[in-house]
GUROKOL-219992 format. One record per atom (N, C-alpha, C, O): atom name; residue number from 1; x, y, z; residue in one letter. Coordinates in steps of 0.02 Angstrom, whole numbers. Layout:
N
 atomo num      X      Y      Z residuo
    CA NUM      X      Y      Z       A
...
***
This chain:
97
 atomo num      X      Y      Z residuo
     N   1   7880   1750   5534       X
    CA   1   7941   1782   5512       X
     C   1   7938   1856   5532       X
     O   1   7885   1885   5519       X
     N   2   7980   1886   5557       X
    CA   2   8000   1954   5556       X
     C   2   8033   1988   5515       X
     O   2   8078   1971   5477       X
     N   3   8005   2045   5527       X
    CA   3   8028   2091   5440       X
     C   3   8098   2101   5467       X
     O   3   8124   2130   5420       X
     N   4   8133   2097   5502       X
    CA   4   8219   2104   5506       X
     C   4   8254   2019   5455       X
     O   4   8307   2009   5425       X
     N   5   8203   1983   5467       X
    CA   5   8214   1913   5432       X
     C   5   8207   1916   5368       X
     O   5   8245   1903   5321       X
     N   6   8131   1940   5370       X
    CA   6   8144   1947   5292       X
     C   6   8159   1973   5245       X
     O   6   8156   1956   5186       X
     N   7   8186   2044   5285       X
    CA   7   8265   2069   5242       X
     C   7   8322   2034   5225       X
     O   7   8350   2025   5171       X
     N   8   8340   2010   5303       X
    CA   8   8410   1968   5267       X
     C   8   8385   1910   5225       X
     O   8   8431   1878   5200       X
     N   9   8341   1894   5214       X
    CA   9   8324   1821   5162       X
     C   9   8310   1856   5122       X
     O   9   8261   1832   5094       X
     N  10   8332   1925   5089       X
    CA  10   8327   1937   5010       X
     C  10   8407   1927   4981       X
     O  10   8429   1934   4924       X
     N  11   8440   1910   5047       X
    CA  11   8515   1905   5009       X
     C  11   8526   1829   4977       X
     O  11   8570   1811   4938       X
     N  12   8469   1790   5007       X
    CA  12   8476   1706   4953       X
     C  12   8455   1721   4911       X
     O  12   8423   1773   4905       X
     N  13   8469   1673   4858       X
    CA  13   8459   1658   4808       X
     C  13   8377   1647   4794       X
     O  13   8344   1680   4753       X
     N  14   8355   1598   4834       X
    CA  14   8290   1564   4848       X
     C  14   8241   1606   4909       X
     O  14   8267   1625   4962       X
     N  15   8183   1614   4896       X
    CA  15   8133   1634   4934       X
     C  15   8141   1604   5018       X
     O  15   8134   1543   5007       X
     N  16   8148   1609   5078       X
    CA  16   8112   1547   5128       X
     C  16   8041   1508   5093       X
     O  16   7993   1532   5063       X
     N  17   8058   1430   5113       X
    CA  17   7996   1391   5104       X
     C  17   7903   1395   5146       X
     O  17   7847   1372   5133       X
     N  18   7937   1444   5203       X
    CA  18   7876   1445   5253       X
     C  18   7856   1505   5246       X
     O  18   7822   1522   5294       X
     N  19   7864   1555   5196       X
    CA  19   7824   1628   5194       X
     C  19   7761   1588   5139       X
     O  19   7755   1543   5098       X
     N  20   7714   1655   5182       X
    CA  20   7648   1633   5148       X
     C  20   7637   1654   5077       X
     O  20   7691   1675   5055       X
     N  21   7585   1656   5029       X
    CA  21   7586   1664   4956       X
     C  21   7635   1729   4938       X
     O  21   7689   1738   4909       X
     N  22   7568   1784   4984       X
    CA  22   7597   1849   5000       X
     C  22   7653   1884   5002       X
     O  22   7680   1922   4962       X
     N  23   7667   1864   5063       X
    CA  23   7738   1872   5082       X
     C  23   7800   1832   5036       X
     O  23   7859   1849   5036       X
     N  24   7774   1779   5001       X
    CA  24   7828   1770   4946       X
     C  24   7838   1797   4865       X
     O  24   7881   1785   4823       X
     N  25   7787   1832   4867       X
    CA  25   7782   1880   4812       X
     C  25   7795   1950   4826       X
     O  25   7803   1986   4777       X
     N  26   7799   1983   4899       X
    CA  26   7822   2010   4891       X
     C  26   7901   2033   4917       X
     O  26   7926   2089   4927       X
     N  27   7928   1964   4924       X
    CA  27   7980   1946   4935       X
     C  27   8027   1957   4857       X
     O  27   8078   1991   4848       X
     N  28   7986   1910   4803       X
    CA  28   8011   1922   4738       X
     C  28   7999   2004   4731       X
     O  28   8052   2018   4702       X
     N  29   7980   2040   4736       X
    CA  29   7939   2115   4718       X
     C  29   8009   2174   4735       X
     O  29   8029   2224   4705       X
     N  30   8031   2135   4800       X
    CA  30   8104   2171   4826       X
     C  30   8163   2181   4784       X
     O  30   8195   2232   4770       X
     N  31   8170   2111   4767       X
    CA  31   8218   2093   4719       X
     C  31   8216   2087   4668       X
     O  31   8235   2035   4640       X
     N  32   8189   2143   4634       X
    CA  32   8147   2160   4558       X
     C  32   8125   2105   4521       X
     O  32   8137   2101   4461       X
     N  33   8095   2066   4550       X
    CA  33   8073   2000   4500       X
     C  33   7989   1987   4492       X
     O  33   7949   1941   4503       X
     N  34   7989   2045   4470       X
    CA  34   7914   2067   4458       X
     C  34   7880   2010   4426       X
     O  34   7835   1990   4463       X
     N  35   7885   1975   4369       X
    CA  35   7864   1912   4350       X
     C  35   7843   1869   4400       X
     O  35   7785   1854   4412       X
     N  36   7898   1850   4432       X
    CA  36   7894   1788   4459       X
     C  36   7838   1810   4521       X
     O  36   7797   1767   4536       X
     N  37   7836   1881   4557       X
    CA  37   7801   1903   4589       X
     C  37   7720   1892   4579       X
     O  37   7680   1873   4621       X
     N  38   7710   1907   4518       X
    CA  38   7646   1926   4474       X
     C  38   7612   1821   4476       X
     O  38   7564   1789   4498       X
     N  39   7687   1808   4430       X
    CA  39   7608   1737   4463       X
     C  39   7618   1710   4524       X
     O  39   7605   1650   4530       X
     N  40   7640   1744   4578       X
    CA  40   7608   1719   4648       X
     C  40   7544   1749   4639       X
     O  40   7498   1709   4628       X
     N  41   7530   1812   4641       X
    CA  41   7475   1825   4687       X
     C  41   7424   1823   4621       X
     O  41   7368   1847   4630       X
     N  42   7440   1796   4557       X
    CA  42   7383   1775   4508       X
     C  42   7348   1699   4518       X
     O  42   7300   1677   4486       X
     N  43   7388   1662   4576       X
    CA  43   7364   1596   4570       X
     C  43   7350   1624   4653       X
     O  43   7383   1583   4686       X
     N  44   7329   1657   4687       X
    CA  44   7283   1674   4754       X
     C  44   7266   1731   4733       X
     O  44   7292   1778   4765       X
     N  45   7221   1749   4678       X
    CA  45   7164   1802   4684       X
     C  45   7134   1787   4725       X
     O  45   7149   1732   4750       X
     N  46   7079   1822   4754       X
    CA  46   7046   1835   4792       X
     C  46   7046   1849   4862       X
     O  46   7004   1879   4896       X
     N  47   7120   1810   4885       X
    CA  47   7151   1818   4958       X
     C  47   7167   1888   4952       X
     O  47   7189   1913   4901       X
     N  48   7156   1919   5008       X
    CA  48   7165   2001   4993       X
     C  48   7233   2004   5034       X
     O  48   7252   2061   5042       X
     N  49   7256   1975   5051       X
    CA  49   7360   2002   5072       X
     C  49   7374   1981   5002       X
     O  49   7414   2026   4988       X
     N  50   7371   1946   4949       X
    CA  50   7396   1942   4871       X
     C  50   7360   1977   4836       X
     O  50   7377   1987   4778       X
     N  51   7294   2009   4864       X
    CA  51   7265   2069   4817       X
     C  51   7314   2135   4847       X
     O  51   7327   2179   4805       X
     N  52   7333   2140   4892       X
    CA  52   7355   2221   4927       X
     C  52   7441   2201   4870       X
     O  52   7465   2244   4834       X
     N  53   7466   2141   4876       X
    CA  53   7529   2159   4866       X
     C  53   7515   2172   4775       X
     O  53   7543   2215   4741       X
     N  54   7463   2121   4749       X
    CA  54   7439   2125   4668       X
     C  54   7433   2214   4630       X
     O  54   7445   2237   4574       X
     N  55   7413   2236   4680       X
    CA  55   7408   2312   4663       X
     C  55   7472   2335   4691       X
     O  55   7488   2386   4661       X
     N  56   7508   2320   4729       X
    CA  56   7577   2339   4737       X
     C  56   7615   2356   4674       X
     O  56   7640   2408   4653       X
     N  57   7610   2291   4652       X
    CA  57   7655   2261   4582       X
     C  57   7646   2308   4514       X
     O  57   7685   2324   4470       X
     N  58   7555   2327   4529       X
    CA  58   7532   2364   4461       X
     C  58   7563   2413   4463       X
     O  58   7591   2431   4412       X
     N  59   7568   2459   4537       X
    CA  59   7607   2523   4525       X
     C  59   7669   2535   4504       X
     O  59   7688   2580   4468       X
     N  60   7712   2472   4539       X
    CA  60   7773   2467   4491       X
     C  60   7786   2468   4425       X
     O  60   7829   2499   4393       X
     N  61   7742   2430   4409       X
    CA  61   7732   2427   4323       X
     C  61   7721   2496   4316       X
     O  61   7770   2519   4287       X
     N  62   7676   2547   4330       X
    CA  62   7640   2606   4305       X
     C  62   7585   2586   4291       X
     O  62   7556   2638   4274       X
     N  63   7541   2534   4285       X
    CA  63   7484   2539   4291       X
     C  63   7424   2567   4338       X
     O  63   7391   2523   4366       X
     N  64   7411   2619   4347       X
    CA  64   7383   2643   4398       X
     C  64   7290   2655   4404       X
     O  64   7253   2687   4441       X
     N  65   7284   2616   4352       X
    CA  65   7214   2588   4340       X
     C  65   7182   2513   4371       X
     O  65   7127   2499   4393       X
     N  66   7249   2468   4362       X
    CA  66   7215   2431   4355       X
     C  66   7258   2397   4437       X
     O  66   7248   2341   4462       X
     N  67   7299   2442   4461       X
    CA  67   7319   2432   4533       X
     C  67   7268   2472   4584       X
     O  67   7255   2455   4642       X
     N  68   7245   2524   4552       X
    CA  68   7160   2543   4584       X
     C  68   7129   2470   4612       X
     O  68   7143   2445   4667       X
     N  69   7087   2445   4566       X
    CA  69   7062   2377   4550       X
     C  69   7092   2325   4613       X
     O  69   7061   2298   4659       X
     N  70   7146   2324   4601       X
    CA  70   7167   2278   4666       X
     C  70   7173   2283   4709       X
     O  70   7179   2236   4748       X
     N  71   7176   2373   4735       X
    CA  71   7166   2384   4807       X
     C  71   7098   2383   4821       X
     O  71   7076   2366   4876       X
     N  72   7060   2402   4770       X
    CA  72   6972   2373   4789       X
     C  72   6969   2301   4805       X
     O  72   6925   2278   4842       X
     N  73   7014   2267   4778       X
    CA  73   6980   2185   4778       X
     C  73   7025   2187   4847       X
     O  73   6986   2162   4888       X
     N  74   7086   2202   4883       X
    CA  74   7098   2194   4944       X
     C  74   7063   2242   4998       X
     O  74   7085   2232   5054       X
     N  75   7020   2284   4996       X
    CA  75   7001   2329   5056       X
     C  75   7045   2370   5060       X
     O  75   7029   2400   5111       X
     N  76   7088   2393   5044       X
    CA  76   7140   2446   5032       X
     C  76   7127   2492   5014       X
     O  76   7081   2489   4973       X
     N  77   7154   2566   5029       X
    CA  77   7153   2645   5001       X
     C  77   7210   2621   4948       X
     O  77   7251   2575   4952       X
     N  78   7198   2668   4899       X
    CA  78   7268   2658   4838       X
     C  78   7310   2713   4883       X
     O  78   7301   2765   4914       X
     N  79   7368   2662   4866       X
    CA  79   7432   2700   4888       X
     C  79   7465   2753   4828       X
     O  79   7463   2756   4767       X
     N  80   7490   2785   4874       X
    CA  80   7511   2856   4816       X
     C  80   7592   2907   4836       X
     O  80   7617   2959   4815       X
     N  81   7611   2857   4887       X
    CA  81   7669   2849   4911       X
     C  81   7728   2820   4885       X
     O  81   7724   2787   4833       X
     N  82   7793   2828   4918       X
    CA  82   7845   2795   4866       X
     C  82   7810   2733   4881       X
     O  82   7769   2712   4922       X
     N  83   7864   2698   4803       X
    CA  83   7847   2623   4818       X
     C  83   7900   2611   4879       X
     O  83   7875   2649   4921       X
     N  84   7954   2584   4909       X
    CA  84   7984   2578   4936       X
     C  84   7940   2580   4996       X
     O  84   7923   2524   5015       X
     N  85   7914   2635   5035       X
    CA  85   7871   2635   5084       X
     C  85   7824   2596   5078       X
     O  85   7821   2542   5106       X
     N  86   7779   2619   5039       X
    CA  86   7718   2572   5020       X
     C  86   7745   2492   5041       X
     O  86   7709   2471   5087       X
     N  87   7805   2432   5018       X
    CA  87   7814   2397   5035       X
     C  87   7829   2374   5083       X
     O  87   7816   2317   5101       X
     N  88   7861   2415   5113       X
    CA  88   7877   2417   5206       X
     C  88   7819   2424   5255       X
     O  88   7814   2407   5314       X
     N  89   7778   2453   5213       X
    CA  89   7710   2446   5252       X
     C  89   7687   2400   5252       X
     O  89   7665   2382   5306       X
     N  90   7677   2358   5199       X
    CA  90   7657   2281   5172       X
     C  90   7673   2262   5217       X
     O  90   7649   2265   5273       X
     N  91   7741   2231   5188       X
    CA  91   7799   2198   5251       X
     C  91   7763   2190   5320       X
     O  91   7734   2141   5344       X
     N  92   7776   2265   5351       X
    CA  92   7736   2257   5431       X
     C  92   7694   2233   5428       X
     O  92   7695   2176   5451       X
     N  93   7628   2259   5398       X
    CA  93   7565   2223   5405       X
     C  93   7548   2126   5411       X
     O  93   7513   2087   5442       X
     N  94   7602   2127   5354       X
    CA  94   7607   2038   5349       X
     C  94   7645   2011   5395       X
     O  94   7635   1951   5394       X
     N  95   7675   2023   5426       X
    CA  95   7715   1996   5459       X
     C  95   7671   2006   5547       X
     O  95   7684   1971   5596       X
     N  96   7634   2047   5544       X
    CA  96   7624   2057   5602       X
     C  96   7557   2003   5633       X
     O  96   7545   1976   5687       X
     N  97   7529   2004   5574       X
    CA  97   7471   1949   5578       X
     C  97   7472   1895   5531       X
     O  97   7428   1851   5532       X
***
């Protein structure tokens, strides 16, 4: 998928069926559905593209302790950037590999 794609597929209703855990959480993450976001990447801990987006999510919340934590468990620097960017960076990254 390309991130021009998976912009316009935040205008369905429904996720695409072929994005990976990742990328479908942080598909929900766009479209403020932080919940539904949160148990994607709680049922793929340890995969670190659902640890990078898992600490995504914490910062949204304001947790900025325990989104630390998940950029350790993905190999990640903590981001300290808007969120908005921060996700567009995601985005690329996932999409690119």
């Amino acid at each position: 998928m390309t991130p021009d794609a998976f912009r316009a597929s935040l205008a369905h209703s429904a996720a695409p069926a072929d994005l990976s855990p990742a990328l479908a959480a942080l598909w929900h993450a766009a479209r403020d559905e932080w919940d539904s976001a949160h148990v994607v990447v709680q049922a793929h801990e340890g995969d670190a593209d659902c640890d990078w987006v898992h600490a995504h999510l914490h910062r949204i919340e304001g947790d900025a302790a325990n989104a630390a934590y998940w950029y350790r468990c993905a190999g990640k620097p903590v981001a300290s950037g808007a969120l908005a960017q921060e996700r567009e960076a995601i985005l690329i990254a996932l999409t690119q590999g």
